[in-house]
C-alpha positions as CSV (number, residue, x, y, z in Angstrom):
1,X,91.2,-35.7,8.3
2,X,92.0,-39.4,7.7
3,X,91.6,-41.3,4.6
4,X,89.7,-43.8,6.9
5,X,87.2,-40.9,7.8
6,X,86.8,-40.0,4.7
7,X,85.9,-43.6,3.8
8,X,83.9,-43.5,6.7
9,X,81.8,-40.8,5.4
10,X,81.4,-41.1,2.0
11,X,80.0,-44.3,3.0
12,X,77.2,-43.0,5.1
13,X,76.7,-40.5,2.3
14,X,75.5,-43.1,0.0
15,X,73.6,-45.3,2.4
16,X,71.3,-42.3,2.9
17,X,71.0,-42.2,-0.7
18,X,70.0,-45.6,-1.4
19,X,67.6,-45.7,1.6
20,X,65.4,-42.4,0.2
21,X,65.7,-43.5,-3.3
22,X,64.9,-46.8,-2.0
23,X,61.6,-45.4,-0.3
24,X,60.7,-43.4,-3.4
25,X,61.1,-46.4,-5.2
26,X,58.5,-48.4,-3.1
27,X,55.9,-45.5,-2.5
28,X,55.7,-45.4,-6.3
29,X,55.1,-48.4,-6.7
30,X,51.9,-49.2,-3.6
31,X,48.3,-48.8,-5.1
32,X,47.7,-47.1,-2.0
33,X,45.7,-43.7,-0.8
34,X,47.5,-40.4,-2.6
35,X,46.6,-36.7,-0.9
36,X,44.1,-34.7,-1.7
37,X,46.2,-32.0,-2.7
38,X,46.2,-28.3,-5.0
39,X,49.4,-27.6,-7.0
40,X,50.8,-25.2,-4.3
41,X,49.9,-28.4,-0.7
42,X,52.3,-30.7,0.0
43,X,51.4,-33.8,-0.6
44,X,50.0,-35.5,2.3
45,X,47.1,-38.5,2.9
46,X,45.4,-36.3,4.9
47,X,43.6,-32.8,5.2
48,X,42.9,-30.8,7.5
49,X,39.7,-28.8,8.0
50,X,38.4,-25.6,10.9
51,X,35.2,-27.0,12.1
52,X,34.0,-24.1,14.2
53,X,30.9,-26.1,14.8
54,X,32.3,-28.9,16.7
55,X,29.8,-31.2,14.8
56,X,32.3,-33.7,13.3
57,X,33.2,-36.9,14.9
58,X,35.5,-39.8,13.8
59,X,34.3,-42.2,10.6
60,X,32.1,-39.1,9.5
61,X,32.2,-40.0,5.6
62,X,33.3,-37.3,2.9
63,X,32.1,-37.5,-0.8
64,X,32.5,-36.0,-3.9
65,X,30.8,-36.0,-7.3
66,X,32.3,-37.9,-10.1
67,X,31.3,-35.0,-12.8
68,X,31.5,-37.1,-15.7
69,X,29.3,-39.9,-13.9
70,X,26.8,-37.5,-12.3
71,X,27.1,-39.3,-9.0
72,X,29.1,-39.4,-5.4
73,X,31.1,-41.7,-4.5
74,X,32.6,-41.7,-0.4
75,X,36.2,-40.1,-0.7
76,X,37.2,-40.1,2.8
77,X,36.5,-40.0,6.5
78,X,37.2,-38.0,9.6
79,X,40.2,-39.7,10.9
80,X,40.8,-37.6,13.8
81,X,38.7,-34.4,15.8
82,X,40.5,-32.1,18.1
83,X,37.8,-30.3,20.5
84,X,40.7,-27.8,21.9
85,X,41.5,-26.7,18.3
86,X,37.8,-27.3,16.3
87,X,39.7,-28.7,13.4
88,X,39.4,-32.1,12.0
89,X,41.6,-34.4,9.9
90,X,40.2,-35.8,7.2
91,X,41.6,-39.3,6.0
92,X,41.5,-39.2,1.8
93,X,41.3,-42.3,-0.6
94,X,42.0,-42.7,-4.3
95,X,41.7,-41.7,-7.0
96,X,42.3,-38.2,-5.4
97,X,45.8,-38.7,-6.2
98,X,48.4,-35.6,-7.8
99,X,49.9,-37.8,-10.7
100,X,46.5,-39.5,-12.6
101,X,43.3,-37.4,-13.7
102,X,40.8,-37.6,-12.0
103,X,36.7,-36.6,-12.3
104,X,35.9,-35.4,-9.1
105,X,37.7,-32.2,-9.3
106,X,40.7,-30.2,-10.9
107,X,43.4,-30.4,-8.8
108,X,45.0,-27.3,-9.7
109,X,42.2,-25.7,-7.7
110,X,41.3,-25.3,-4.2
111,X,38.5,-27.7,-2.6
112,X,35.7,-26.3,-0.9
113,X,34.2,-28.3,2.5
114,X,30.9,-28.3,2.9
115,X,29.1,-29.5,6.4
116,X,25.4,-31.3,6.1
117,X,23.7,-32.6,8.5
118,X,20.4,-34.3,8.7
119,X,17.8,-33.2,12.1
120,X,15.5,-36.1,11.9
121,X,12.8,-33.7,11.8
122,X,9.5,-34.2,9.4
123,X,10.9,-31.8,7.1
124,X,14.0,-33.8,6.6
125,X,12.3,-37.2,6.1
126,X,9.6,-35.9,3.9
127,X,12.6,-34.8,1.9
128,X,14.3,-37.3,1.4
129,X,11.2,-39.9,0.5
130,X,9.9,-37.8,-1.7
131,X,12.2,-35.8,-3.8
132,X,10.4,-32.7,-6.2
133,X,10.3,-35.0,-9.0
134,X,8.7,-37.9,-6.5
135,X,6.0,-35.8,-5.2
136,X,5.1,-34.1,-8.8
137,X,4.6,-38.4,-10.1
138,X,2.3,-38.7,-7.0
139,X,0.6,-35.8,-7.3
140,X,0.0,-36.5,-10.6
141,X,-1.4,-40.2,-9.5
142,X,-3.6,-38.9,-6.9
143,X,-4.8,-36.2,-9.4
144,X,-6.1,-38.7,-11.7
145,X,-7.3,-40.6,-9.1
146,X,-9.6,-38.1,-8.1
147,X,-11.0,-37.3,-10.9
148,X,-12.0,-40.8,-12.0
149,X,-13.7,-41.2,-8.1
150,X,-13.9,-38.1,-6.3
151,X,-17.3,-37.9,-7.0
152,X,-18.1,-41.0,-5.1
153,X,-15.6,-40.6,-2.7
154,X,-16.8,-37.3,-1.7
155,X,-20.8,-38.8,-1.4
156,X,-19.4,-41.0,0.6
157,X,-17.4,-38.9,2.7
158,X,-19.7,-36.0,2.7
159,X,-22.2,-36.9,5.0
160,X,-19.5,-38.3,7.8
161,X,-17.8,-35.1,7.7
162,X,-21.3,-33.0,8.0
163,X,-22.5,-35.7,10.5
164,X,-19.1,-34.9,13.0
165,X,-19.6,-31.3,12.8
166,X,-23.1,-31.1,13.4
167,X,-22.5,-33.4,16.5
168,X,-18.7,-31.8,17.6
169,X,-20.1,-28.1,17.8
170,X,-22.3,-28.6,20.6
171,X,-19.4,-30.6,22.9
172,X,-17.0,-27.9,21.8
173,X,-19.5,-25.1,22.6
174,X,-19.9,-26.5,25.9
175,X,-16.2,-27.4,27.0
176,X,-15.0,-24.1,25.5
177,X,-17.7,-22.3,28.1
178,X,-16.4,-24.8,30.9
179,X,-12.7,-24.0,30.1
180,X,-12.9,-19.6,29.7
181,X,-14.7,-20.0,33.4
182,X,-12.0,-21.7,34.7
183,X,-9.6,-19.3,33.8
184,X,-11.9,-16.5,34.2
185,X,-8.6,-14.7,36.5
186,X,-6.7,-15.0,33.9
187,X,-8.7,-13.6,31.4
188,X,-9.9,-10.4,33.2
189,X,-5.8,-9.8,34.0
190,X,-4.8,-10.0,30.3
191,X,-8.3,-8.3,29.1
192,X,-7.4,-5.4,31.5
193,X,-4.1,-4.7,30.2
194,X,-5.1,-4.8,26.8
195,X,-7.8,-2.0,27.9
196,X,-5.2,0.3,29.2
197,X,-2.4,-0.4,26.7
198,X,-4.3,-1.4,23.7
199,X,-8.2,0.2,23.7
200,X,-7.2,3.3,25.2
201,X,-3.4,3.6,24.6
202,X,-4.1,3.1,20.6
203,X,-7.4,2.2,19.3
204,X,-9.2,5.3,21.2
205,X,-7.0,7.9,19.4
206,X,-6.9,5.9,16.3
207,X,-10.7,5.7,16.0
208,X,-10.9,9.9,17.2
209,X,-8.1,10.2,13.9
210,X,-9.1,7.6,11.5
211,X,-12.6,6.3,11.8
212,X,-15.2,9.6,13.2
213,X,-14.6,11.5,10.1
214,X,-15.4,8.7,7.8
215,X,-18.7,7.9,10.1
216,X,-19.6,11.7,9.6
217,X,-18.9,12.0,6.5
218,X,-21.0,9.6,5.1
219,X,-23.5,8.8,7.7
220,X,-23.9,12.3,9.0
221,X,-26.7,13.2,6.4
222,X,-29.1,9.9,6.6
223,X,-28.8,10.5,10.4
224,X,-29.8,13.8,10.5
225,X,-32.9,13.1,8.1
226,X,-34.0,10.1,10.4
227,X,-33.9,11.9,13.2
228,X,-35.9,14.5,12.0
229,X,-38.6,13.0,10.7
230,X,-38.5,10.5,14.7
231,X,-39.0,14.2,16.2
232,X,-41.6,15.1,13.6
233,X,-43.3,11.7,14.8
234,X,-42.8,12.4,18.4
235,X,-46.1,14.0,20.8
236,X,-44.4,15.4,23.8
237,X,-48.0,15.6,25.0
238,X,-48.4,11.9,25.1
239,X,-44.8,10.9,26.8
240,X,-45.6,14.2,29.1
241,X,-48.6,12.9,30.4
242,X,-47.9,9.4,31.5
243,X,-44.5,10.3,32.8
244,X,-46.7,12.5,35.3
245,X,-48.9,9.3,36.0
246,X,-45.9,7.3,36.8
247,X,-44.6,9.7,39.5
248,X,-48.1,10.4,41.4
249,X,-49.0,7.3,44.0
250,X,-51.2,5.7,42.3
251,X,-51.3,2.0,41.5
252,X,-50.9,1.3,37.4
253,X,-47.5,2.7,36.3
254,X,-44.9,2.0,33.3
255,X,-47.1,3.8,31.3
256,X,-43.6,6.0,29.8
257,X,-42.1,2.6,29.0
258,X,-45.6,1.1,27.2
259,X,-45.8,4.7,25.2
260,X,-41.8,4.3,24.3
261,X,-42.7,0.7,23.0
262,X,-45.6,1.7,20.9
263,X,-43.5,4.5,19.8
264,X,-40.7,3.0,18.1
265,X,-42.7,0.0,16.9
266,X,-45.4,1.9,15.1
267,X,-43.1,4.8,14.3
268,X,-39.7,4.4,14.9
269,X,-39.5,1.3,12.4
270,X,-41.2,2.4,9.6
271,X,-39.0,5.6,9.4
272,X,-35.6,3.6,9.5
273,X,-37.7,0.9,7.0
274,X,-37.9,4.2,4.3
275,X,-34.4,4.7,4.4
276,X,-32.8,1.4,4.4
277,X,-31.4,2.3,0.8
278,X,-30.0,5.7,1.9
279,X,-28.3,3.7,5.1
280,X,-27.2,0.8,2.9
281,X,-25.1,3.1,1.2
282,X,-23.7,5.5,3.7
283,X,-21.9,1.9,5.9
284,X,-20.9,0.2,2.1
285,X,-18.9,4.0,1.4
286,X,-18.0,4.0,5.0
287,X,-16.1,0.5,4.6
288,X,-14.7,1.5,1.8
289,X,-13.0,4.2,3.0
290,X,-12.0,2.4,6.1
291,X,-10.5,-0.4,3.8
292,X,-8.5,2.2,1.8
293,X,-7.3,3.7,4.8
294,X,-3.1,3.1,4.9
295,X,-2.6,4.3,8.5
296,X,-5.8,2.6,9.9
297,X,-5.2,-1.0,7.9
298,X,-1.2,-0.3,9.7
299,X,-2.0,0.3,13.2
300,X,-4.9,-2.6,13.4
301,X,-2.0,-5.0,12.1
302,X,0.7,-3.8,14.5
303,X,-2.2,-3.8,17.2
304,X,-3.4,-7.4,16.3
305,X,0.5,-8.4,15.8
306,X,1.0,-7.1,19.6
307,X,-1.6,-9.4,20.8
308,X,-0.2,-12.6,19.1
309,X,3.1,-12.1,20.3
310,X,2.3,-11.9,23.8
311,X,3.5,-14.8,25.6
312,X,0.6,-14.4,28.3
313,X,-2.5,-14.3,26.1
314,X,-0.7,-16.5,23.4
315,X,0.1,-19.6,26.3
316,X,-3.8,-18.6,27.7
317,X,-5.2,-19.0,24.3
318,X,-2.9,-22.3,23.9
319,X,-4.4,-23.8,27.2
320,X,-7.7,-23.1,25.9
321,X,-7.7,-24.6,22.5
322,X,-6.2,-27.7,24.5
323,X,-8.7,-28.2,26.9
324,X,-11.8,-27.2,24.7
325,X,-10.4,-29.7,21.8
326,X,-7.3,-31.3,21.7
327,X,-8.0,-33.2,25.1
328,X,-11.7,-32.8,25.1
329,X,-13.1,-37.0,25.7
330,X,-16.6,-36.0,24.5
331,X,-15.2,-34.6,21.6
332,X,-13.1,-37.8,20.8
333,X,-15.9,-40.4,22.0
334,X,-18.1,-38.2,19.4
335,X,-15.6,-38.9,16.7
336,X,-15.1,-42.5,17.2
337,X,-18.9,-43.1,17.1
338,X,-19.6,-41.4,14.4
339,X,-16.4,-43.1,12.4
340,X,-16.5,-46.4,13.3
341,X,-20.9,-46.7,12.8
342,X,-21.9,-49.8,10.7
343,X,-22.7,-47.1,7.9
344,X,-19.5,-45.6,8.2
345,X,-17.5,-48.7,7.9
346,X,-19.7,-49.3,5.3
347,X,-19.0,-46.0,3.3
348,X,-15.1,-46.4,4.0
349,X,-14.9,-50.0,2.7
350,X,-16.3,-48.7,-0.9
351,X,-13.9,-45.7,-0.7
352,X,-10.6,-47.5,0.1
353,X,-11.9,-50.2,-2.7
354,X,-11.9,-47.3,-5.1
355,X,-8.4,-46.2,-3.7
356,X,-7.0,-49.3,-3.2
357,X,-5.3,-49.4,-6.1
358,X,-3.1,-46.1,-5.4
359,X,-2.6,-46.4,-2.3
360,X,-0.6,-49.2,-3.5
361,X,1.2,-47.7,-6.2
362,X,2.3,-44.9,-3.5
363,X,3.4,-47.2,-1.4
364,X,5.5,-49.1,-4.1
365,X,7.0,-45.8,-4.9
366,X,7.7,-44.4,-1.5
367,X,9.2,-48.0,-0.1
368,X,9.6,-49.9,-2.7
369,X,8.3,-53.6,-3.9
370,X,9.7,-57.0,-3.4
371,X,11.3,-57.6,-6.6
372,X,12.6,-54.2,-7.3
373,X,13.9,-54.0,-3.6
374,X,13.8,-51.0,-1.2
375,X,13.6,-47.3,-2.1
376,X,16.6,-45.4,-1.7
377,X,14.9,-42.8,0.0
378,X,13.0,-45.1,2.3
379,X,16.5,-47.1,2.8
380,X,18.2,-43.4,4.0
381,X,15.3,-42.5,6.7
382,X,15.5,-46.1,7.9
383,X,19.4,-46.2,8.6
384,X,18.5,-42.6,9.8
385,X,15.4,-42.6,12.1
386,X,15.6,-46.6,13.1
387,X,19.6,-46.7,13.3
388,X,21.0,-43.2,14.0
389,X,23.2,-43.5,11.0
390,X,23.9,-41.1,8.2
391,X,23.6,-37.7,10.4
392,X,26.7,-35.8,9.8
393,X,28.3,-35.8,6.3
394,X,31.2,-33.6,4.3
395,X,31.0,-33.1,0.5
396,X,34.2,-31.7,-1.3
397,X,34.3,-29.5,-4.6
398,X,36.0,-27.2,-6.1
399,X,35.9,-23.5,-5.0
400,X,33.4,-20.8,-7.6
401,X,36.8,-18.3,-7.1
402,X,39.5,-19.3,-9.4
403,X,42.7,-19.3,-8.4
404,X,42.3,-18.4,-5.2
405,X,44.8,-19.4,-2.6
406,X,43.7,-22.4,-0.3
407,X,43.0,-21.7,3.2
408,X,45.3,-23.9,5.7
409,X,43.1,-25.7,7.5
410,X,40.3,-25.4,5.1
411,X,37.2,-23.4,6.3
412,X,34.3,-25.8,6.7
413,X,31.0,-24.1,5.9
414,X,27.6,-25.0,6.8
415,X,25.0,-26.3,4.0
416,X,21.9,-23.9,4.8
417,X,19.5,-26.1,2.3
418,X,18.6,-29.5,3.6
419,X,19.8,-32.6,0.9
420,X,20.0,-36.2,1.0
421,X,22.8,-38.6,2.0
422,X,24.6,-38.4,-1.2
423,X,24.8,-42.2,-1.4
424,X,22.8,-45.9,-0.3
425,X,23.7,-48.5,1.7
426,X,22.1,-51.4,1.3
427,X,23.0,-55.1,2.1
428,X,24.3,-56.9,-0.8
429,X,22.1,-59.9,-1.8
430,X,24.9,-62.4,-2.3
């Protein structure tokens, strides 16, 4: 080798060496994002996570709680999704560097990914307006409300709500009757299965099991003395006599049936009169012992639970209710008159004057007021329900286990409670 190679090389060797302390010299130097890292990752701007779920998309925000704060703060955002792979990479910002401390976390621990995700649904919404501690305030509002004019709401009130019943049940009545003809098929299919499978399949043997020894057991003995003293009372002269007259041609008959009547009205009655007591008793200790009865109180509910669950009568009974109530125009023409009456306008004016007041204060709470600005939890479902925003979030912590060993990508579980977007936009008001 030449002294000129040599030269040559030694050269290159301490280029190289300039040019990466060079670069360490710079990247030490930038304010800019540091990874997200444990003591045993490389350090790296970005992590990756397994999304099994294939829910993530890009700009899907990650937070995490500053612990000495109590609050979240956005620490980074899906930078990239691969469909093929179900993993995600998510883009980290700082402080969640590996040389400063930081609040969010220890960093000689392994982060946990959590996946939350917000439906929409009435549950959700409800949720987020009114927190526990939210609804416990109003409660206690309305509470207090009532009590200082529930009296005169409900005399107010009172006779509306009796007035729309006593009016409703005949319409209902008559459009439930309308609707079970029109599906008279339909009811004779379902009530005939439930004959063969239900009433003979399981309540015949049940009440041959359960039910006759309870009925002779306590109602054997009034029986017995009723009927004896009916055969006492009964002439077999008397019914003997007129049944002949019936049979023979002759032109007055039903004399049988006008001795039967005058039988059990002027005998009959009085007898079952003189032991009402004794019968009184024998059904009350016959309930009873039905009601105590384990295996008779189990096969009526797995009997009765059969019946909801079946689609046929279930969607049959559904169609019903529909038709009979729900889309019933009598029914609603009856409400509207009865609601919007000069005396019920009357009667609802001096109600919402009494609950004017906290109406208002609810409505300050839930949305918020013009000099305090909006709610959070209003501002959340609004860039939720009105701008489809806020649907899919991450939030990072540390794992319960210590010192386990991080998972490469990092296993992205699913939240199974329903919270919040951890933090509020709103438009500055500079």
């Amino acid at each position: 080798m030449t002294t000129r190679t040599i030269r040559s090389l030694g050269a290159v060797f301490w280029i190289v060496c300039l040019v990466v302390v060079g670069g360490w010299l710079v990247a030490s130097s930038r304010g800019g994002a540091q990874p997200l890292v444990s003591a045993v990752w490389t350090p790296t701007n970005s992590v990756e996570l397994s999304d099994p779920t294939a829910t993530l998309s890009v700009g899907d925000a990650a937070f995490a709680k500053d612990v000495s704060a109590d609050e979240w703060h956005q620490v980074g955002h899906v930078l990239r999704v691969d469909p093929d792979t179900k993993t995600a990479t998510l883009s980290l910002y700082e402080p969640l560097d590996q040389d400063r401390e930081t609040s969010f976390w220890d960093r000689r621990q392994p982060i946990e990914a959590t996946l939350h995700r917000s439906s929409g649904k009435v549950d959700d919404v409800i949720a987020t307006l009114l927190p526990r501690p939210k609804r416990e305030q109003l409660a206690q509002k309305i509470s207090a409300a009532m009590r200082e004019h529930g009296e005169e709401i409900s005399e107010a009130m009172l006779p509306l709500v009796f007035e729309t019943v006593r009016q409703s049940l005949p319409v209902i009545e008559s459009e439930l009757a309308a609707s079970l003809r029109r599906h008279d098929a339909e009811i004779e299919t379902i009530s005939a299965r439930f004959r063969e499978d239900i009433i003979q399949g399981q309540m015949v043997p049940l009440v041959r099991t359960e039910v006759l020894p309870v009925l002779r057991l306590h109602g054997r003995g009034p029986a017995e003395e009723i009927g004896r003293e009916i055969w006492g009372k009964a002439s077999l002269w008397r019914f003997g006599w007129r049944a002949l007259y019936d049979s023979a041609p002759l032109p007055e008959r039903e004399l049988v049936r006008e001795e039967w009547s005058r039988f059990v009205e002027e005998e009959v009655v009085p007898i079952v009169e003189n032991h009402l007591d004794e019968i009184a008793e024998a059904v009350e200790a016959i309930l009873r012992d039905l009601a105590a009865n384990d295996v008779l109180r189990e096969r009526l509910g797995d009997v009765a639970l059969q019946i909801v669950n079946d689609d046929e009568a279930r969607d049959l009974l559904r169609t019903i209710v529909m038709e009979a109530i729900v889309d019933n125009e009598r029914l609603r023409q009856v409400w509207v008159n009865v609601w919007t009456s000069p005396e019920a306008r009357e009667k609802l004016r001096a109600a919402g004057e009494r609950l004017e007041p906290v109406i208002r204060e609810i409505g300050d709470e839930v949305m918020g007021t013009r000099s305090d600005g909006i709610e959070p939890g209003f501002a959340r479902v609004l860039r939720n329900q009105i701008l489809g925003k806020d649907k899919v979030w991450i939030t990072l912590k540390n794992e319960s286990a210590s010192g386990a060993h991080p998972a490469r990508p990092i296993a992205l579980r699913v939240a199974t409670d329903f919270t919040p977007y951890p933090i509020v936009h709103l438009a500055s008001p500079e």
